[in-house]
C-alpha positions in Angstrom: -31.8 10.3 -15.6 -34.1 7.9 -17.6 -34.3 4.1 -17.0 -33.1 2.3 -14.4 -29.1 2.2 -13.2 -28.1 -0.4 -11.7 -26.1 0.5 -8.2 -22.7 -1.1 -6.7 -22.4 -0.2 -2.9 -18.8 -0.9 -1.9 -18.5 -1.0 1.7 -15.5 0.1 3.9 -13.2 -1.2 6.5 -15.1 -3.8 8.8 -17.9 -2.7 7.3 -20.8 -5.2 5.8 -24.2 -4.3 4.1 -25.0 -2.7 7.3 -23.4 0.2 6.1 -25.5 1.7 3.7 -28.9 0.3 5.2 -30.7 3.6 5.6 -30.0 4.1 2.0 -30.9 1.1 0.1 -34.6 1.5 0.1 -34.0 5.5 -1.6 -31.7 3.8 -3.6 -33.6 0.5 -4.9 -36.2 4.0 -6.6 -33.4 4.4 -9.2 -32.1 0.6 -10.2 -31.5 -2.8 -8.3 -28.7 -2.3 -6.0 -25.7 -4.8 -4.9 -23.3 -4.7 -2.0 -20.3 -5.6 -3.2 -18.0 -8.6 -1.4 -14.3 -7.2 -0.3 -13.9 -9.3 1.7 -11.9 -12.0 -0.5 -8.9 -10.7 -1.5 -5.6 -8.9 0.0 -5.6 -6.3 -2.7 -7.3 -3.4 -3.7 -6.6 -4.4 -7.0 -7.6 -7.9 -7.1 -11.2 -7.0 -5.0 -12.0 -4.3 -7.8 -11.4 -7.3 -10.8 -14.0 -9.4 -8.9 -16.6 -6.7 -8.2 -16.1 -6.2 -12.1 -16.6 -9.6 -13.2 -19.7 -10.0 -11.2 -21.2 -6.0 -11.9 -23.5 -5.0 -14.3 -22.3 -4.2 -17.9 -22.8 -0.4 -16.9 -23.8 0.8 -13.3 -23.6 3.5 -10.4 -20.7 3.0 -8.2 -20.6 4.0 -4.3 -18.1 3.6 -2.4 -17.5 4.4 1.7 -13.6 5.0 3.6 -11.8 1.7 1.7 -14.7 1.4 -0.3 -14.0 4.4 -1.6 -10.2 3.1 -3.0 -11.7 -0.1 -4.4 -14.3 2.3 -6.2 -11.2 4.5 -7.5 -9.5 1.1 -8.8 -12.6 -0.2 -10.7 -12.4 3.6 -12.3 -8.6 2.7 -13.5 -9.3 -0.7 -14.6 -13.0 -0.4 -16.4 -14.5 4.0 -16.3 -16.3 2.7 -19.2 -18.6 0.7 -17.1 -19.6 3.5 -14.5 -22.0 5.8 -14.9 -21.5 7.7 -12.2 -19.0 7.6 -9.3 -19.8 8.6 -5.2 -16.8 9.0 -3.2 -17.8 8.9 0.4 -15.5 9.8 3.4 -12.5 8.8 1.1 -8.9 9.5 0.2 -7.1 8.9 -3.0 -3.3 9.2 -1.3 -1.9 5.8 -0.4 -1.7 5.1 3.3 1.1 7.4 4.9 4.1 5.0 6.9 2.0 5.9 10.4 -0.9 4.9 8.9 0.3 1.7 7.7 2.3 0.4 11.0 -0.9 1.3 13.1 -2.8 -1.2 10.3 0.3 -3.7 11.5 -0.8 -3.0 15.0 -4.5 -4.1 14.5 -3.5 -6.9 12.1 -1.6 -8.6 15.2 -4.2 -7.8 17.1 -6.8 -9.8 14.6 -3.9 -12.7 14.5 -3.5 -13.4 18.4 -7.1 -14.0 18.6 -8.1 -10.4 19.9 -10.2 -9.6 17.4 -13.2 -8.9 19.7 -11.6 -5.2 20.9 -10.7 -4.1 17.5 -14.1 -2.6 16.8 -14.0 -1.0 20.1 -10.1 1.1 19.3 -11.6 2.0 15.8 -14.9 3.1 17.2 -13.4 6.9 18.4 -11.9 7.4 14.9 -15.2 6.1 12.9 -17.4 8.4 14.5 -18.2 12.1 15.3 -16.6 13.2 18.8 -19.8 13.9 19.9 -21.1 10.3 19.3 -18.2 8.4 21.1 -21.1 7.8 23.6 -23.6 6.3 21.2 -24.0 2.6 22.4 -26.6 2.2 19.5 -23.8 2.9 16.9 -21.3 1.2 18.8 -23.1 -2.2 18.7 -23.7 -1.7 14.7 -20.1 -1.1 14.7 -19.3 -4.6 16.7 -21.9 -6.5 14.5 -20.0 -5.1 11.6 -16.8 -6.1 12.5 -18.7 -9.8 13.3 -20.2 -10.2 10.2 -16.6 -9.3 8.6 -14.5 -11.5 10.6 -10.6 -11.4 11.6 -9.1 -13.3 8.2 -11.0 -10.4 6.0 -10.2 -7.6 8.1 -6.3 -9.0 7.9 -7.0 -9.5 3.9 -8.7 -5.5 4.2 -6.2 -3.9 6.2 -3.1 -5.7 3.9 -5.0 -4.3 0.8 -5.3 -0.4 1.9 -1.7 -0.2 3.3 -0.7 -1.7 -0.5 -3.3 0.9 -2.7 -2.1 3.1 -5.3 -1.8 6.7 -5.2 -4.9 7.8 -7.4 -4.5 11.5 -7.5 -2.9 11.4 -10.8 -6.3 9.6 -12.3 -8.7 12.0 -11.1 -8.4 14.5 -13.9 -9.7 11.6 -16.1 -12.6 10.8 -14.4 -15.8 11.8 -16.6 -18.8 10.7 -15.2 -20.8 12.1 -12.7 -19.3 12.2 -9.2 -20.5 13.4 -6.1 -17.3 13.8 -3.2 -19.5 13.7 0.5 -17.4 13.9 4.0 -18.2 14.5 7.6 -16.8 18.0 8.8 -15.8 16.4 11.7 -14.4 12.9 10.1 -10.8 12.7 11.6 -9.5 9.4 10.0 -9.9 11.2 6.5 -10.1 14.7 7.2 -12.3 16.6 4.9 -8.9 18.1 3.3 -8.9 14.7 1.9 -12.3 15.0 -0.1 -11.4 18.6 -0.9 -8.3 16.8 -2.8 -10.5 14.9 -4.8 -13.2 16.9 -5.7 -11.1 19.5 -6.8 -9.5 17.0 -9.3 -12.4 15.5 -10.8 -14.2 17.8 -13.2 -17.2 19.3 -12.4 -17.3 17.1 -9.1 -20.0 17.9 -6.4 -18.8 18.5 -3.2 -20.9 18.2 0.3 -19.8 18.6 3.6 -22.6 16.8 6.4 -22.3 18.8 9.5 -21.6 17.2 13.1 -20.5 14.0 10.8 -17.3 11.8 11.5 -16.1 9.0 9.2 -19.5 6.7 8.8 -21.6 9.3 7.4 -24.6 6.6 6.3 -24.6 5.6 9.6 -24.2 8.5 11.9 -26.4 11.0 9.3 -28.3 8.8 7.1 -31.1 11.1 5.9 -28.7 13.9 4.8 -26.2 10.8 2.9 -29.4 9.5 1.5 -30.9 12.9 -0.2 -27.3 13.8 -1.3 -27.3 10.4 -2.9 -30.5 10.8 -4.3 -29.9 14.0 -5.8 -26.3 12.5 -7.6 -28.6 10.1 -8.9 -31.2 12.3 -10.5 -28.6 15.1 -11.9 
């Protein structure tokens, strides 16, 4: 595309700027890029209006896991302002009534001071089975979690179990959207990103092999060209 764009990088659950730091540089080619704070608020909602009121007039929007959600509910309240859309290891269903009393389980957790071994229960569902023994990843994963702290992750985890159910507002999303997943992501199961992709129009869809749920992380160089090709379509 011509001229610069402008890119929003939405990070997910527990997740800071770390996230996406393979594919910033790639990234910084196509327009000045911003992580996105969602960290603030206890509502998917609520953290969407103050990416908005900070973003760009008109920009490219990435979102990872939760970041994908907030990214859906800046689509809802401003589609105007995005340019294109990147849906990354996502969901647009609301959280199921398991899902949301295991996010009450970690929440107590965070509140009786045991942060500090959250990381380590989340770790086998954020990454590939075959990289449950990655201590390299498993540190970035702590450091994440860190930088996020236990009063945001309470504020994150009471803002996913609260999301809408998007599904219906995919068939009016217009802009450009690339729909990436791990094949072997088991906390939102490819399905999940089939669901979406299928109701967005002309939506691309790519499936990283031997990938879990932090695909920048765990397979950065194949995240970064797919992301570079969206951008250049």
């Amino acid at each position: 595309m011509n001229g610069a764009l402008p890119i929003v990088l939405v990070p997910g659950l527990n997740c800071s700027a770390r996230l996406y730091a393979e594919q910033i540089p790639a990234l910084w080619g196509f327009g000045p890029v911003t992580i996105a704070d969602h960290r603030r608020d206890d509502s998917v909602a609520a953290i969407a209006t103050h990416i908005l009121a900070t973003a760009p007039p008109r920009f490219a929007l990435v979102g990872l896991s939760m970041g994908g959600y907030i990214a859906l509910a800046i689509m809802r309240e401003a589609p105007d302002r995005v340019a294109r859309l990147a849906l990354l290891d996502s969901s647009a269903r609301p959280d199921t009534a398991e899902q949301s009393e295991r996010r009450r389980s970690m929440i107590l957790l965070a509140k009786t001071g045991l942060f500090s071994g959250v990381p380590d229960l989340l770790f086998p569902v954020f990454v590939h089975r075959d990289r449950h023994g990655d201590e390299a990843l498993r540190t970035i994963v702590r450091t994440m979690a860190k930088e996020t702290g236990p009063e945001a992750f309470v504020r994150q985890q009471r803002a996913i179990m609260t999301r809408a159910d998007c599904r219906p507002q995919l068939a009016s999303i217009r802009c450009p959207t690339l729909v990436l997943v791990g094949d072997g992501d088991e906390l939102t199961p490819p399905a999940l990103s089939e669901e979406i992709a299928a109701g967005i129009a002309g939506a691309r869809l790519v499936r990283v092999p031997d990938c879990g749920h932090l695909s920048t992380l765990e397979r950065p160089a194949e995240v970064t060209q797919a992301l570079v090709e969206w951008l250049k379509a």
